[in-house]
DRENDO-1510 file (C-alpha; in Angstrom, 1 decimal, always signed):
<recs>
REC; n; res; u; v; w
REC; 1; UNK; -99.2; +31.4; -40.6 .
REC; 2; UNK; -95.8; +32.1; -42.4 .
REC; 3; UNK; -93.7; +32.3; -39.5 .
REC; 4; UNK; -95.3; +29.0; -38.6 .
REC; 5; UNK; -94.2; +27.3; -41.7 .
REC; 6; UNK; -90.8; +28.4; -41.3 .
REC; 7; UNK; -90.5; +27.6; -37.4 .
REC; 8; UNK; -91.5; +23.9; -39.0 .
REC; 9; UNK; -89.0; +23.8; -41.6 .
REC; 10; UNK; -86.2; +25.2; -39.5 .
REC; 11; UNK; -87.2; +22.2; -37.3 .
REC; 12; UNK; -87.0; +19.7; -39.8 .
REC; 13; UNK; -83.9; +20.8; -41.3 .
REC; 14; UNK; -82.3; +20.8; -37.4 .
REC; 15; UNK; -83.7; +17.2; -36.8 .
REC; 16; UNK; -82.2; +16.2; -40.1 .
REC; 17; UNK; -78.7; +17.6; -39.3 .
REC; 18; UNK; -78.7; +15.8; -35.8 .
REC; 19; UNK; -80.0; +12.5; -37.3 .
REC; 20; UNK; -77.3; +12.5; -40.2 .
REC; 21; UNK; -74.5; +13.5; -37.4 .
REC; 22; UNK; -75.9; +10.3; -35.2 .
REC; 23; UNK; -75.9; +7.9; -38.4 .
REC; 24; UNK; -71.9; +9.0; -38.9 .
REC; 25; UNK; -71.7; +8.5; -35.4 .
REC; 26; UNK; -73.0; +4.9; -35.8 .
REC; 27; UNK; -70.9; +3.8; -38.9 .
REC; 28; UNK; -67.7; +5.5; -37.7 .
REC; 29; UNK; -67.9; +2.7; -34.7 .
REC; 30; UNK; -68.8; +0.2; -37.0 .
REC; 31; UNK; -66.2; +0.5; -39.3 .
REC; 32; UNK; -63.6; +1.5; -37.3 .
REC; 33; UNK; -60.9; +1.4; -34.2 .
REC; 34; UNK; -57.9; +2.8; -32.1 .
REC; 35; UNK; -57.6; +6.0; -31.4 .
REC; 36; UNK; -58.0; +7.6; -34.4 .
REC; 37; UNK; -61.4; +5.9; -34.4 .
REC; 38; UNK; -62.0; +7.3; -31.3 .
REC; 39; UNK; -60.8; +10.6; -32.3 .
REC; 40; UNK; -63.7; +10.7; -35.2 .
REC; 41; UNK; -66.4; +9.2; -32.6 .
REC; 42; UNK; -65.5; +12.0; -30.2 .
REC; 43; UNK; -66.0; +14.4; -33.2 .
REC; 44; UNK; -69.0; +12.9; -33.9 .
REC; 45; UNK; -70.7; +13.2; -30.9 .
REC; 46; UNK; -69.9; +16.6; -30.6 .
REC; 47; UNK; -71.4; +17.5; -33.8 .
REC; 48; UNK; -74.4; +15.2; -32.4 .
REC; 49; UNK; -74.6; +17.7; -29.6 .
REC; 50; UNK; -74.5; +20.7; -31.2 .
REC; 51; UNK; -77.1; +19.7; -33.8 .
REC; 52; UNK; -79.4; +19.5; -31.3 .
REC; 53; UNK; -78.6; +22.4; -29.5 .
REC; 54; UNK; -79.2; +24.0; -32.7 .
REC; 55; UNK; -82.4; +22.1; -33.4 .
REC; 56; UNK; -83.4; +23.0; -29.8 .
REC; 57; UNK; -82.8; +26.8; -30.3 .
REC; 58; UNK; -84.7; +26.7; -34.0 .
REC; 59; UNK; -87.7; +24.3; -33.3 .
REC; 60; UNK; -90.3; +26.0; -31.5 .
REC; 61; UNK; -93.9; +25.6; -30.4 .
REC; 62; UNK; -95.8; +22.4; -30.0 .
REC; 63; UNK; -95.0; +20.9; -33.6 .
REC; 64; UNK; -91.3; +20.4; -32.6 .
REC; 65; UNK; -91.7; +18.8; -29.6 .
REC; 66; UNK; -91.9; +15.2; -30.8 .
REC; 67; UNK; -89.5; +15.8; -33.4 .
REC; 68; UNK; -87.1; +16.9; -30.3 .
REC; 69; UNK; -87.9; +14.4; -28.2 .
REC; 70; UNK; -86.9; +11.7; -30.8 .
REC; 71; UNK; -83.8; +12.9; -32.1 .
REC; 72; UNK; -82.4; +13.6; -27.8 .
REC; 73; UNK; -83.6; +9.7; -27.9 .
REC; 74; UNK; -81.6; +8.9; -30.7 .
REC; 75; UNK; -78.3; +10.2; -29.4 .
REC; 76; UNK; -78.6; +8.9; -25.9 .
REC; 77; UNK; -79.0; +5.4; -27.9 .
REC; 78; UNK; -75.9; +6.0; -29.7 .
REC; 79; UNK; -73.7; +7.2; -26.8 .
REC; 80; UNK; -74.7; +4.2; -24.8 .
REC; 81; UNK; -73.5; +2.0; -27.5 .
REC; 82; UNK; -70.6; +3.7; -28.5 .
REC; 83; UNK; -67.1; +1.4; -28.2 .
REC; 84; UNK; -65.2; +4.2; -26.5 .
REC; 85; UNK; -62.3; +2.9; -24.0 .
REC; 86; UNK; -63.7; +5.2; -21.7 .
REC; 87; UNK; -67.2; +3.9; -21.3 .
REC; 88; UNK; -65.9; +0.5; -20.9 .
REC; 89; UNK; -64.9; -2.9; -22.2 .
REC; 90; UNK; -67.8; -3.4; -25.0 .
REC; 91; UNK; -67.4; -5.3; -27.6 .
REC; 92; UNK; -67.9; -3.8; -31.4 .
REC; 93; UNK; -67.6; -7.3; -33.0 .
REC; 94; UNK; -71.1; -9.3; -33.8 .
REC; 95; UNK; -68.7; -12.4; -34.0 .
REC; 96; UNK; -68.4; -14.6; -30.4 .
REC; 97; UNK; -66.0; -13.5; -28.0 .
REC; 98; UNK; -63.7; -15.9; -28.7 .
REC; 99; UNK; -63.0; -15.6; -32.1 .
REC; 100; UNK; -62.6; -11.7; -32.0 .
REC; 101; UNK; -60.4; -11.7; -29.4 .
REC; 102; UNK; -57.3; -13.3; -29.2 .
REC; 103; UNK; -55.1; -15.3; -26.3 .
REC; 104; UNK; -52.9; -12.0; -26.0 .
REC; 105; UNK; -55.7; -9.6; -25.3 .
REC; 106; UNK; -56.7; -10.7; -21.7 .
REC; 107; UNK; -55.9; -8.6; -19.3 .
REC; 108; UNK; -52.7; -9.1; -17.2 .
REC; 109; UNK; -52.8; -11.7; -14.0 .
REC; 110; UNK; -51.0; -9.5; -11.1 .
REC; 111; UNK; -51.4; -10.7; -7.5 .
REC; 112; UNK; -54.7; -8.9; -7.4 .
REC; 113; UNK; -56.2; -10.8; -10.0 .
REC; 114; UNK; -55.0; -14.1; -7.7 .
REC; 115; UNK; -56.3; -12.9; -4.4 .
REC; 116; UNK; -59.9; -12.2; -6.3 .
REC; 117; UNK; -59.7; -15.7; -7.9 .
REC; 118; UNK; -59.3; -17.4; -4.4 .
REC; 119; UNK; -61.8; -15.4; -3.0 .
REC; 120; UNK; -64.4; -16.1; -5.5 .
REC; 121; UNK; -63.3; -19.8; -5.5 .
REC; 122; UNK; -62.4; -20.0; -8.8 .
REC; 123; UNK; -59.2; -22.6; -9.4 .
REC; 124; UNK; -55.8; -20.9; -10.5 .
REC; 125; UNK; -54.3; -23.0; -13.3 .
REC; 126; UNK; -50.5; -22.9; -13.4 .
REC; 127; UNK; -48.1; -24.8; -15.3 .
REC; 128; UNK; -44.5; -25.0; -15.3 .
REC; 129; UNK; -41.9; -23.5; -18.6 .
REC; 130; UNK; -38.4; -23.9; -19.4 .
REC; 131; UNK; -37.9; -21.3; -22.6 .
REC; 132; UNK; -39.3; -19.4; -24.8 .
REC; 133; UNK; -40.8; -22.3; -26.6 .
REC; 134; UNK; -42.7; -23.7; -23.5 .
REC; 135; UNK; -43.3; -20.2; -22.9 .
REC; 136; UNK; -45.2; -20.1; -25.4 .
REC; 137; UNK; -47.7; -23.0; -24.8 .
REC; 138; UNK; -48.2; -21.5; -21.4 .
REC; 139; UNK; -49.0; -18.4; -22.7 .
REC; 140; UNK; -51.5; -19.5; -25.6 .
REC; 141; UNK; -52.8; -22.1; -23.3 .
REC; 142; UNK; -54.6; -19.0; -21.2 .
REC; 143; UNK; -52.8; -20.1; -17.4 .
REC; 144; UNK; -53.3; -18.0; -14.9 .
REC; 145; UNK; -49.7; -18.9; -13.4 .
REC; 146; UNK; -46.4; -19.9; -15.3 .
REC; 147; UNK; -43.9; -21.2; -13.1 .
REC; 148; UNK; -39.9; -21.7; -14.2 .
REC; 149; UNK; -39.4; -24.3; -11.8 .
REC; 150; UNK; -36.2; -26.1; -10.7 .
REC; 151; UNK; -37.4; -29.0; -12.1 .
REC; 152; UNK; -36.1; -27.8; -15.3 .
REC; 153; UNK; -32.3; -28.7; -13.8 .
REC; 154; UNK; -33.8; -32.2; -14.8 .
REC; 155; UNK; -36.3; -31.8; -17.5 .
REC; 156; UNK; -34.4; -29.5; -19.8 .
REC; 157; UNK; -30.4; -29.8; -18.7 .
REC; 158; UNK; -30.6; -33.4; -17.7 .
REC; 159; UNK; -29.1; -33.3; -14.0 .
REC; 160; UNK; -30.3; -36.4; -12.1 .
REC; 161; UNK; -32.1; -33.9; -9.6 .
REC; 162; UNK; -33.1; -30.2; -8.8 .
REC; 163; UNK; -30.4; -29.5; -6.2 .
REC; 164; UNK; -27.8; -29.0; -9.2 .
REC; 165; UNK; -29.1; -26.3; -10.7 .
REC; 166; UNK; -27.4; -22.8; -10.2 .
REC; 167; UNK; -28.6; -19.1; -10.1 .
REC; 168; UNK; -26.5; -18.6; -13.1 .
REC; 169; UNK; -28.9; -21.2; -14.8 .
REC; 170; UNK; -32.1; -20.5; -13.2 .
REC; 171; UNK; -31.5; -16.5; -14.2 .
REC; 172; UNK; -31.0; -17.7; -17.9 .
REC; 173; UNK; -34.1; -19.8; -18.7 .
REC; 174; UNK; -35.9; -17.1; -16.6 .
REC; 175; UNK; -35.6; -15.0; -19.0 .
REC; 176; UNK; -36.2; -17.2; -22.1 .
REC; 177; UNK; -39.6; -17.5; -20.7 .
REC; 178; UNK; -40.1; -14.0; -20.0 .
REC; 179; UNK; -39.5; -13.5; -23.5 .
REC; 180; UNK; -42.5; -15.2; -24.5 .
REC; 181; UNK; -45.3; -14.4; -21.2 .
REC; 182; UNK; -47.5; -11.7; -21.0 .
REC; 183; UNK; -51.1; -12.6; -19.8 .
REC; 184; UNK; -49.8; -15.5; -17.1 .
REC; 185; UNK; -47.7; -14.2; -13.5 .
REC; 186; UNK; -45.0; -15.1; -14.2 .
REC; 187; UNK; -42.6; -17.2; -11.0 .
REC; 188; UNK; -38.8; -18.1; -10.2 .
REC; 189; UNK; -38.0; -21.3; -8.7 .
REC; 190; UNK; -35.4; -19.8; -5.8 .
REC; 191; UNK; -32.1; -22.5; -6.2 .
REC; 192; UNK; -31.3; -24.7; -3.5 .
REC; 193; UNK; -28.4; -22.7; -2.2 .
REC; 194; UNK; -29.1; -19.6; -2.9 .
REC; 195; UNK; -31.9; -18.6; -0.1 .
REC; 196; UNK; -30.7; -21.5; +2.7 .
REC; 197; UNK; -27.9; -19.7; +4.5 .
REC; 198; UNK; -28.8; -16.5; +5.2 .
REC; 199; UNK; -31.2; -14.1; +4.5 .
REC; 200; UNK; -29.2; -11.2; +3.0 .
REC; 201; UNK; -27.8; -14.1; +0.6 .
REC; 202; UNK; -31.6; -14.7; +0.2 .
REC; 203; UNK; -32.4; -11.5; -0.5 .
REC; 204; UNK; -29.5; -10.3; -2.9 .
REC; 205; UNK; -30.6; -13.8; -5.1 .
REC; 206; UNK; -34.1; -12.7; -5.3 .
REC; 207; UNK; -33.6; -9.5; -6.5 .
REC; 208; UNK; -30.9; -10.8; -9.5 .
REC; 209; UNK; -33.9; -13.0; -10.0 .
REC; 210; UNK; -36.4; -10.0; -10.1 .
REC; 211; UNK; -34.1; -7.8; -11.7 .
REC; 212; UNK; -32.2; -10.1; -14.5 .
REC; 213; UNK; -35.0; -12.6; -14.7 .
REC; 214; UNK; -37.6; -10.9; -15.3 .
REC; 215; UNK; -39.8; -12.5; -13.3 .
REC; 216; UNK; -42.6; -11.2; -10.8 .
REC; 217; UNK; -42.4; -12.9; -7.8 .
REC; 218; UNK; -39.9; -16.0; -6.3 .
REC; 219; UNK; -40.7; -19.0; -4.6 .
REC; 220; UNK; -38.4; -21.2; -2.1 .
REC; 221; UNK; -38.9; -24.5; -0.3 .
REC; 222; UNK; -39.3; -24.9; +3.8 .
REC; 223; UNK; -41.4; -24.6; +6.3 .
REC; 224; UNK; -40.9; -22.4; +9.3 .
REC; 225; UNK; -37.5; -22.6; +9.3 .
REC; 226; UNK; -38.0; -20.2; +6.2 .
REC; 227; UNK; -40.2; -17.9; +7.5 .
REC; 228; UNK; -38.2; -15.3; +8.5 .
REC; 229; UNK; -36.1; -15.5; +5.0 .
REC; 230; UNK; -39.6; -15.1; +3.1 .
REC; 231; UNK; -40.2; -12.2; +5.4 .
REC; 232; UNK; -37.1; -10.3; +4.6 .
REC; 233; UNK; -37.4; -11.1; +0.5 .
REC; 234; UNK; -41.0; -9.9; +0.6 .
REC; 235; UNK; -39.9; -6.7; +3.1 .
REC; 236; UNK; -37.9; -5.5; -0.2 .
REC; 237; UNK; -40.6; -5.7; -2.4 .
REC; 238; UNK; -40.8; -9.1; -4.1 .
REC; 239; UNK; -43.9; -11.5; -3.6 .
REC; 240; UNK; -42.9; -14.6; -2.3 .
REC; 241; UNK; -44.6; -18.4; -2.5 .
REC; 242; UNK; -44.2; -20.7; -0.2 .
REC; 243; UNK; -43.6; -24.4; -1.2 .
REC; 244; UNK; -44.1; -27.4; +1.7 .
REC; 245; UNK; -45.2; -31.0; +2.0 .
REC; 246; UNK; -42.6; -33.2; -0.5 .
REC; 247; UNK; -40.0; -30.3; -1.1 .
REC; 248; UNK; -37.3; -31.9; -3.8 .
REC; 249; UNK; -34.4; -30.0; -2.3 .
REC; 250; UNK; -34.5; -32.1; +0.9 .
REC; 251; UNK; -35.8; -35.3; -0.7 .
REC; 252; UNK; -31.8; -37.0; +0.4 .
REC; 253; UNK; -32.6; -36.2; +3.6 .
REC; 254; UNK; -36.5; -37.5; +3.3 .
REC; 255; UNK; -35.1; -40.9; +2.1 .
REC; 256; UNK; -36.2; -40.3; -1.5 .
REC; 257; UNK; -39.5; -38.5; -3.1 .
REC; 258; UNK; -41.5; -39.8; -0.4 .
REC; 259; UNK; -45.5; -38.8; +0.2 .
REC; 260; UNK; -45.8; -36.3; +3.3 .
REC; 261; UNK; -48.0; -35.4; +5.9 .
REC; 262; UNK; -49.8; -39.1; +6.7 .
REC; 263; UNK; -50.3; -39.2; +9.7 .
REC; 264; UNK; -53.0; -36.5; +11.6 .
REC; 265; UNK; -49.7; -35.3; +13.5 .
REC; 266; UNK; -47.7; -34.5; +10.7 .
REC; 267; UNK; -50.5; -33.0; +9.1 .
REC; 268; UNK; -50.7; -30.5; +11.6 .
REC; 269; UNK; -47.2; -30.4; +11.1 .
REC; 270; UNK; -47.4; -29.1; +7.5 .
REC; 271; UNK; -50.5; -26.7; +8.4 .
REC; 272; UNK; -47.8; -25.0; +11.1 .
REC; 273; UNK; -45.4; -24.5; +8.4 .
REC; 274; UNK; -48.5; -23.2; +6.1 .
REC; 275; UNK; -49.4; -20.8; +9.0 .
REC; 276; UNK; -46.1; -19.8; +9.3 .
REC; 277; UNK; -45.6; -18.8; +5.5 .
REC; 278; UNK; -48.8; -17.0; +5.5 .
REC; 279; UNK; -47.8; -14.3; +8.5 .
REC; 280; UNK; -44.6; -13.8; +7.0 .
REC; 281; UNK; -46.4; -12.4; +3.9 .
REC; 282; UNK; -46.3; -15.3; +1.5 .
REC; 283; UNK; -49.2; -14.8; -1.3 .
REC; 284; UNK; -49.8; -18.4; -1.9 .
REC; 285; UNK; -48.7; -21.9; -1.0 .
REC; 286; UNK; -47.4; -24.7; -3.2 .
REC; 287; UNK; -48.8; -28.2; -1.4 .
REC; 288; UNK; -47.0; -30.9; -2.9 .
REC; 289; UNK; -46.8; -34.8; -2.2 .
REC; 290; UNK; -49.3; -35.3; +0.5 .
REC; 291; UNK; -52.5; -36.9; +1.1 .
REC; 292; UNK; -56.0; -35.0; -0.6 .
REC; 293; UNK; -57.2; -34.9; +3.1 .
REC; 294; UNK; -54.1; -33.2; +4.5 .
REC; 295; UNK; -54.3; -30.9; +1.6 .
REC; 296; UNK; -58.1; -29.9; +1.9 .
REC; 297; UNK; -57.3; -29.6; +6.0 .
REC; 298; UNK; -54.4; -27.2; +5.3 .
REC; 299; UNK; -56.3; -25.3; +2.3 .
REC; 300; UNK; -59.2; -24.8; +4.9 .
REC; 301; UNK; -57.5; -23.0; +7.7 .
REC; 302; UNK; -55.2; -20.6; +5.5 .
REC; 303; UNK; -56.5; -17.3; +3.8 .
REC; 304; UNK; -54.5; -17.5; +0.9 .
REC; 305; UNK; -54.3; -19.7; -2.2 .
REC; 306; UNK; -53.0; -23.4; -2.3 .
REC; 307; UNK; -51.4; -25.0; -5.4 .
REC; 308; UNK; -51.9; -28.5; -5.3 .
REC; 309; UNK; -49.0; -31.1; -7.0 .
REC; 310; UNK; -49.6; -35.0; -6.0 .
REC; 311; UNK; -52.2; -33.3; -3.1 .
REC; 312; UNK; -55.4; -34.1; -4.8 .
REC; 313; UNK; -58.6; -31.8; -6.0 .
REC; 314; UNK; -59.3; -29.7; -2.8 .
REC; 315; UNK; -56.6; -27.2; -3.4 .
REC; 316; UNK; -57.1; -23.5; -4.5 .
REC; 317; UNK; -55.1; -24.5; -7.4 .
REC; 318; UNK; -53.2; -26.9; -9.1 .
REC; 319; UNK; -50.0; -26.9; -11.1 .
REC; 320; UNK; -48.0; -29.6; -12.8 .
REC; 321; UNK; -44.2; -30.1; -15.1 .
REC; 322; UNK; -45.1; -29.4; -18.7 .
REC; 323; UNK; -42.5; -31.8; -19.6 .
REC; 324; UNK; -44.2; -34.7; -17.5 .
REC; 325; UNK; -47.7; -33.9; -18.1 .
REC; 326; UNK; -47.3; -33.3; -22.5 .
REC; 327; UNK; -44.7; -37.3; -22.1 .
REC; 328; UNK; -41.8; -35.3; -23.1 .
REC; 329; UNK; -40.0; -36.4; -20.3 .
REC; 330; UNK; -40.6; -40.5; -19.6 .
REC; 331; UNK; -37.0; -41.0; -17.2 .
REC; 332; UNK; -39.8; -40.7; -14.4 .
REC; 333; UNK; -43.4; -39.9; -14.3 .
REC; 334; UNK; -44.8; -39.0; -11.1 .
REC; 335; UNK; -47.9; -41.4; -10.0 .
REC; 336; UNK; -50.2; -37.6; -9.6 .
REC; 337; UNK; -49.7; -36.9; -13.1 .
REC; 338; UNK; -52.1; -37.0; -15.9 .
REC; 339; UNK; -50.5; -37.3; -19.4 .
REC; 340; UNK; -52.7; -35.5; -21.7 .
REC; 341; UNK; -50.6; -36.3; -24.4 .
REC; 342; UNK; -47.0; -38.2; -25.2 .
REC; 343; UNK; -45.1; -36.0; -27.4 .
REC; 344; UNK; -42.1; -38.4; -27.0 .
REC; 345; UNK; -44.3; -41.2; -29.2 .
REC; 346; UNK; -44.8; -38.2; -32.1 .
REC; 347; UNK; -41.6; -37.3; -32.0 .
REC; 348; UNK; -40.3; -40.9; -32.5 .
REC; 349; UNK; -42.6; -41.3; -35.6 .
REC; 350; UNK; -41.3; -38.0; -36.9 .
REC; 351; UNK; -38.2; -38.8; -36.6 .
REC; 352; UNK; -37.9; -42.2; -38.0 .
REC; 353; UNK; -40.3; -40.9; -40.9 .
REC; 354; UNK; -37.5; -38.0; -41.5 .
REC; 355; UNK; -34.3; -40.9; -41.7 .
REC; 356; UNK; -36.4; -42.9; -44.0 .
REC; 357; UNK; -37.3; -40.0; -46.4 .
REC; 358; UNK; -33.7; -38.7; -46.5 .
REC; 359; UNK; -32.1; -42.2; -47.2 .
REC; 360; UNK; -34.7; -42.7; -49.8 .
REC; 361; UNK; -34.2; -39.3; -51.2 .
REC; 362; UNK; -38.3; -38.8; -50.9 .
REC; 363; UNK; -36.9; -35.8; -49.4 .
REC; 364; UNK; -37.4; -32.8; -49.8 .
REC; 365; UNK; -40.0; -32.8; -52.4 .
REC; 366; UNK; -40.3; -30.4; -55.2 .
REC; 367; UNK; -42.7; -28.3; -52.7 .
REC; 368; UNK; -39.4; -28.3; -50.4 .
REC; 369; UNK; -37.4; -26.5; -53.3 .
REC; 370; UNK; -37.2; -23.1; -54.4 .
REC; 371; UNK; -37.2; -22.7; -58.5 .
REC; 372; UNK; -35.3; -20.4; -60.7 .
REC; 373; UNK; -36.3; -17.8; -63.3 .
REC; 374; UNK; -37.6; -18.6; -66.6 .
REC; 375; UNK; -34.9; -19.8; -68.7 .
REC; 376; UNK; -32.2; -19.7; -66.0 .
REC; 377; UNK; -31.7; -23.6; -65.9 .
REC; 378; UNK; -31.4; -23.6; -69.5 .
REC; 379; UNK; -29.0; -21.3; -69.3 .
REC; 380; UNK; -27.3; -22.4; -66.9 .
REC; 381; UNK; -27.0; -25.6; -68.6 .
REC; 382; UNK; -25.9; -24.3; -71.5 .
REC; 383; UNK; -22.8; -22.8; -69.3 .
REC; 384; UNK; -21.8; -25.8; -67.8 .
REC; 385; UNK; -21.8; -28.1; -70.9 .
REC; 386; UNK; -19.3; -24.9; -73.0 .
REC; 387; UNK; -17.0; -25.4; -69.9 .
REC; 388; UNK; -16.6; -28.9; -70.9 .
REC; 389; UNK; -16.5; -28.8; -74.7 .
REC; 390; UNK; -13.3; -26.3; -73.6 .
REC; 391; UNK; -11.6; -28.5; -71.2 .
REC; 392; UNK; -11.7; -31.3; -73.5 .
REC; 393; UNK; -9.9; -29.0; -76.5 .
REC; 394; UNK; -5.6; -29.5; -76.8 .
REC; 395; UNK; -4.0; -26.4; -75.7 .
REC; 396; UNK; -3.4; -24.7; -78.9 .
REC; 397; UNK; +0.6; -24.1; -79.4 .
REC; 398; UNK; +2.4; -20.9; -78.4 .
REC; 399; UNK; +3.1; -18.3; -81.4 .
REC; 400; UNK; +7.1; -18.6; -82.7 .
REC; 401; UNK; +7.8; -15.0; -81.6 .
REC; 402; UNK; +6.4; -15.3; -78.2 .
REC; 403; UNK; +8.7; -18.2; -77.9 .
REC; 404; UNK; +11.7; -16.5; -79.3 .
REC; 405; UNK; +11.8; -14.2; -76.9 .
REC; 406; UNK; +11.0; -16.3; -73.7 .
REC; 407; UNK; +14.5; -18.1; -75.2 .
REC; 408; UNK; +16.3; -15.0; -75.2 .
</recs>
């Protein structure tokens, strides 16, 4: 009957210590994270474990066999909801998902993540940046796809058209953008010039643009004419996308930025050129300028994403110039794009709100200024108005002997 009772009480006591090492287990992931919290949890759990290893060795007989049952229960339940990176991505936060998580913490889109997107049939988003500032909005506004595009040659340094930009400048606002992306791919417009007259040419610029730029992958304008020169950049390494339909380097030779592909002819025309940029290993296709029905036709026989600009809803994607789409930029707005916004009107207030202040003198405010210490004015004060009271005093005349001897 003794050794009974003390078989019992060695079985509480065990089921005690592996209950108490669960509960630590418990609050150490509720109150904690990073590795040192995963550190303690690992500690934790082994304690778990050896309590009941310990409880299993003491606990004997029928008595114990519910208490053991429970507390093996009770640490399964814990290790299942334990936060640990290595059981997974599970959030430890009872707020919603997106308020405990911020913009930055989404995981990385790589050329993977695109190629799963288009298979699922889920729309890329990708927008177009100029600098770290527009960076910025690209990044915080979650796209999938940031794009330094050529168009900045007009949008940010004011050329009258795309073809003036250089590698030099292309290579500069690369990397001001870089600066500020980490969650979107990030994509370098390839200059007119620097891919069209030979592929080593081609080739040497995309890598400056890789390797100065900072960016992930290059895209150039053409149709099969380019394919080979997409073949060779993408043979070293470097994802390529393709860019057909109304291509803005050529639009002297088109007559202007004129619509594409609207006849059945020349929209097989554009799916050739598609076709073509797809064997030579391009990841994705910008479809600009042509009809929604030559789009969807061309999107429909390839096996790789489309990014729709002026080619209506049936791409794989779509993508538009921040500066046209926010109404920074009002010299010319494309008939395709929505303005969900016109920063240009905003700014114009602003500004004219700023002149007004300044002439009146309504600005800044005292909650522009920045005070001194107790007493410091005062003093201060006090400083200036002794410098005047001397100023104002006669020079007091030079002694006699001081004189006598500047005479002799």
């Amino acid at each position: 009957m003794l050794a009974a009772k003390e078989g019992a009480g060695g079985a509480r006591r065990a089921a005690r210590r592996l209950i108490a090492g669960c509960l630590r287990s418990a609050a150490v992931r509720s109150g904690s994270s990073g590795a040192p919290a995963a550190f303690a949890r690992r500690q934790e759990f082994a304690r778990c474990a050896a309590g009941r290893r310990s409880f299993s060795a003491e606990a004997r007989g029928p008595a114990a066999s519910g208490l053991r049952t429970a507390a093996t229960s009770l640490q399964r339940r814990a290790r299942r909801a334990d936060c640990s990176p290595r059981l997974g991505a599970v959030r430890c936060s009872s707020h919603p998902a997106s308020q405990s998580a911020p913009a930055t913490s989404q995981k990385k889109v790589t050329i993977t993540t695109l190629r799963n997107m288009y298979k699922k049939g889920v729309p890329i988003a990708m927008m177009t940046a100029h600098d770290y500032p527009s960076g910025l909005f690209v990044e915080n506004g979650q796209m999938d796809i940031c794009l330094v595009g050529d168009s900045l040659g007009m949008v940010a340094l004011g050329y009258p058209n795309t073809s003036q930009l250089t590698m030099d400048d292309m290579i500069h606002h690369c990397r001001a953008v870089a600066r500020a992306i980490t969650h979107p791919f990030l994509i370098g417009d390839m200059p007119f010039g620097s891919y069209e007259t030979s592929e080593t040419k081609a080739t040497e610029n995309a890598i400056r643009l890789m390797k100065e730029g900072k960016v992930e992958a290059v895209k150039l304008e053409g149709g099969i004419e380019m394919a080979s020169t997409a073949h060779r950049i993408q043979r070293v390494g470097i994802p390529v996308m393709g860019h057909i339909g109304l291509t803005p380097h050529r639009q002297s030779a088109m007559g202007g930025y004129r619509v594409q592909g609207k006849t059945a002819a020349k929209a097989r025309l554009l799916l050739k050129d598609a076709q073509a940029l797809q064997d030579a290993g391009c990841f994705a296709i910008i479809v600009e300028g042509v009809p929604a029905p030559t789009a969807d036709y061309i999107t429909a026989n390839l096996k790789i994403p489309t990014i729709g600009i002026g080619a209506g809803p049936g791409c794989s994607g779509q993508v538009l110039v921040q500066n046209d789409m926010l109404g920074i930029f009002d010299k010319f707005v494309p008939r395709f794009c929505k303005q969900y916004t016109h920063i240009t009107t905003v700014v114009g207030k602003a500004m004219e709100q700023y002149r007004t202040e300044v002439k009146s003198r309504t600005f800044p405010a005292a909650e522009h200024c920045y005070p001194m210490a107790d007493g410091e004015e005062d003093k201060l004060r006090a400083m200036e108005q002794k410098e005047k009271e001397d100023s104002t005093q006669p020079t007091s005349a030079k002694p006699r002997k001081a004189a006598d001897e500047e005479d002799e």
